[in-house]
C-alpha positions in Angstrom: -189.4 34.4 130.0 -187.2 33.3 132.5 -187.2 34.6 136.3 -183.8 35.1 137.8 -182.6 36.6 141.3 -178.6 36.6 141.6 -177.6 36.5 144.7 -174.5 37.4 146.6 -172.8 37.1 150.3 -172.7 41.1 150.7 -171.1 43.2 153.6 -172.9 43.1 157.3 -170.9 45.6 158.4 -171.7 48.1 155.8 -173.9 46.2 152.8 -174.6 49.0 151.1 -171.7 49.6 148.6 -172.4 45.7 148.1 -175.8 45.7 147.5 -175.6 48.7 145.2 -173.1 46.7 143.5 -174.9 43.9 143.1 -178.1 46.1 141.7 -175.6 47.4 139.1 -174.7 43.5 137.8 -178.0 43.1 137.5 -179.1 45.9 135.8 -176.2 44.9 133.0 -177.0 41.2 132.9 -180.6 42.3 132.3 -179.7 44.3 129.3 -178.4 41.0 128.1 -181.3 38.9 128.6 -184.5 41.5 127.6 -187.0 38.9 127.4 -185.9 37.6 130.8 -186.3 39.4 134.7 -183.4 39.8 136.2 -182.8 41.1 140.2 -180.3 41.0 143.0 -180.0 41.0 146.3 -176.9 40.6 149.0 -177.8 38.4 152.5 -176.3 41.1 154.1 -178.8 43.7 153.2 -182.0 43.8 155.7 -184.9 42.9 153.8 -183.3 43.5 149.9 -183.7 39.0 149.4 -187.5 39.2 150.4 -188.1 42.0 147.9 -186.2 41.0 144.9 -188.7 37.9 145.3 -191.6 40.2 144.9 -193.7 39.0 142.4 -191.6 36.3 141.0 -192.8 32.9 140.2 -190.8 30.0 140.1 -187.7 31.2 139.9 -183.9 30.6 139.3 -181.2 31.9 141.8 -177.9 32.7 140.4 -175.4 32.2 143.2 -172.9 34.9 142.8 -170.1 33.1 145.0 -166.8 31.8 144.4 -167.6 28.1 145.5 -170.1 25.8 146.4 -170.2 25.6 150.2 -171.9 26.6 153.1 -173.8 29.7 151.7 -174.9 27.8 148.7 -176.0 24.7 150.3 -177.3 25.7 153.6 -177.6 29.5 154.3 -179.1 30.2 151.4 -181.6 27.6 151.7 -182.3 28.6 155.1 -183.0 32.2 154.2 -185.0 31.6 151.1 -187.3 29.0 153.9 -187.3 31.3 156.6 -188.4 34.2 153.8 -191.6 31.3 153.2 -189.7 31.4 149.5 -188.3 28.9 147.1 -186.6 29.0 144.2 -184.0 26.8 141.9 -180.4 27.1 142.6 -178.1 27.4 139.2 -174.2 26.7 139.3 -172.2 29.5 141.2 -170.4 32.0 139.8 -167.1 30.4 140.5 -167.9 27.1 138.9 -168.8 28.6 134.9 -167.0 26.2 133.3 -166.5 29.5 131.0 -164.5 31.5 133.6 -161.3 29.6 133.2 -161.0 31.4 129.8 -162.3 34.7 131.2 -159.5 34.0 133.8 -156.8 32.9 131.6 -156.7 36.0 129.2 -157.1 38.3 131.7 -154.1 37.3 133.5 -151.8 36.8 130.1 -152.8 40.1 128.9 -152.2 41.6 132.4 -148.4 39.8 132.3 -148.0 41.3 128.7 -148.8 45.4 129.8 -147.0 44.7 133.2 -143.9 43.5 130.8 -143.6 40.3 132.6 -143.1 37.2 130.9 -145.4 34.6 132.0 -142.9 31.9 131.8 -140.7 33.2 134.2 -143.1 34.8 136.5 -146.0 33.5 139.0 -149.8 33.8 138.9 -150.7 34.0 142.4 -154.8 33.0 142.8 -156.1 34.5 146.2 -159.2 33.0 147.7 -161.0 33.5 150.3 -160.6 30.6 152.7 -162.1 29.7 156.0 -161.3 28.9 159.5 -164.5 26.3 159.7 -165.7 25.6 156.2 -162.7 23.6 155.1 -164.8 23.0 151.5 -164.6 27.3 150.7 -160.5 26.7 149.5 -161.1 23.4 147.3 -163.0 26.1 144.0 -160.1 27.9 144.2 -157.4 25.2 144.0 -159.6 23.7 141.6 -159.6 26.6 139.2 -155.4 27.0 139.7 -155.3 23.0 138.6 -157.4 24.0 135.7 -155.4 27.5 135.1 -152.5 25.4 134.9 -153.2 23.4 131.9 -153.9 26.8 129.7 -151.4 29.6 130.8 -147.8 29.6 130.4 -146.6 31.5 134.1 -143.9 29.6 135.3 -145.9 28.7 138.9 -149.8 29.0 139.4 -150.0 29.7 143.6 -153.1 29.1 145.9 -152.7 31.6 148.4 -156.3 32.1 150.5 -157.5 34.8 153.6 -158.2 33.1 156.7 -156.8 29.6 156.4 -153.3 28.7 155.3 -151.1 29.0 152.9 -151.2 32.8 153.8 -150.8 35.7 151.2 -148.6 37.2 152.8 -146.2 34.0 153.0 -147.1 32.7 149.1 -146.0 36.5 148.2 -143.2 36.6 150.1 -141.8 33.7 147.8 -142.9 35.3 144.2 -140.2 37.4 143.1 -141.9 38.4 139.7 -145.3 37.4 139.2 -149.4 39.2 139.5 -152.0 38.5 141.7 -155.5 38.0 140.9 -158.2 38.0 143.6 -160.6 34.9 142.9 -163.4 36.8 144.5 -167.0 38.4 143.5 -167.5 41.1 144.7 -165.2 44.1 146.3 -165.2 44.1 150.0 -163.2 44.1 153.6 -160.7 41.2 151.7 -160.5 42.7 148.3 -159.8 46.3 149.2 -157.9 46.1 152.5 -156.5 42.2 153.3 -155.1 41.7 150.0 -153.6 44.7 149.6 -152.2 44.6 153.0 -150.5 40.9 152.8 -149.1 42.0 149.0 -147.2 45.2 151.3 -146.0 42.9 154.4 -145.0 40.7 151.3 -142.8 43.4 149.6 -144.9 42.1 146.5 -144.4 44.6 143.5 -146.3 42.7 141.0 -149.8 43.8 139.8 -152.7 43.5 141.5 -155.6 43.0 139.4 -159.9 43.8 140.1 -161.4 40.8 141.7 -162.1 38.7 139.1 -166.1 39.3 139.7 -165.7 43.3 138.5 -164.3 41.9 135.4 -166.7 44.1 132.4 -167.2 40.9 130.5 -169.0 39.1 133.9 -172.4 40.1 132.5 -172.1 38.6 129.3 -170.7 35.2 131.3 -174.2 35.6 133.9 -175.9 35.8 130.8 -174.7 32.7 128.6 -175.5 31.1 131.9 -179.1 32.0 132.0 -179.7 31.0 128.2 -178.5 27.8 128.7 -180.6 27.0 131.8 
């Protein structure tokens, strides 16, 4: 029986919808994986890391997180130490090297219903960025490199949050096209920025569900833990 705790970046300003969230994805992953334990917990949540280790020996943290960067590497770390807890780290979310599939039909099927052809329109991947943590873009123009070697669209665009290229500029220049969110979980960016930059854009395109919210996420957490 394995031991697992995912783990996400959550919402200081209001980590409840996250955390609850979070508690949800873990409840479905666990239905997955019967023989295994499986529990969440957001940074952002006072106290919810500390309990979701209750009990637990030797366990595996599943990074839910689009890259592997600051959080992963050192904030993380720092919390599970501070917490007097330890566990071992498995490959973020963002890195499956099954989610480029996931990814792929979710966007040619969402060209299809929209009636867009994919050869003439653009696939614009939105990450989150940063304005110190120059490492947080490179998973996500890393997975449009990949993207681009499986989907027909006519252009795959990086556009990120806090750091150029801007959304609001990359949409700006995408006449016919969809936009998929390369994020985990729903927040500040996913429900307000995005949305925001796609209207300052005059952006008519789709807008899809971050690609964390996508129903088959579960099933990709749990092929994850069966393999570790």
């Amino acid at each position: 029986m394995k031991q697992i705790v995912i783990v996400a970046h959550g919402s200081p300003s209001d980590p409840a919808p996250q955390e609850a969230a979070l508690q949800d994805l873990a409840q479905r992953v666990g239905a997955l994986c019967p023989d295994d334990t499986v529990r969440a917990a957001t940074l952002a949540c006072p106290g919810a890391l500390e309990t979701a280790f209750e009990g637990l020996a030797d366990p595996l943290v599943y990074p839910f997180f689009m890259a592997e960067g600051w959080f992963t590497r050192r904030e993380l770390p720092r919390r599970l130490a501070k917490a007097g807890l330890s566990a071992r780290h498995m490959r973020p979310f963002g890195l499956d090297p099954h989610l480029p599939a996931l990814i792929a039909q979710t966007c040619h099927d969402a060209a299809i219903q929209a009636g867009l052809e994919p050869e003439s329109a653009d696939l614009i991947l939105v990450g989150h960025g940063s304005k110190v943590a120059h490492r947080s873009k490179d998973s996500t123009y890393a997975m449009a490199e990949t993207l681009r070697g499986s989907l027909p669209f006519w252009r795959i665009r990086v556009a990120l949050i806090e750091e150029p290229p801007f959304l609001a500029n990359i949409a700006a220049q995408s006449l016919r096209g969809l936009c998929l969110p390369f994020f985990a979980l729903r927040a500040g960016h996913v429900e307000n920025d995005i949305p925001e930059a796609l209207e300052e854009a005059a952006f008519n395109g789709p807008l899809l569900p971050a690609i964390g919210e996508h129903p088959q996420v579960p099933a990709l957490i749990a092929a994850a833990i069966a393999r570790e």
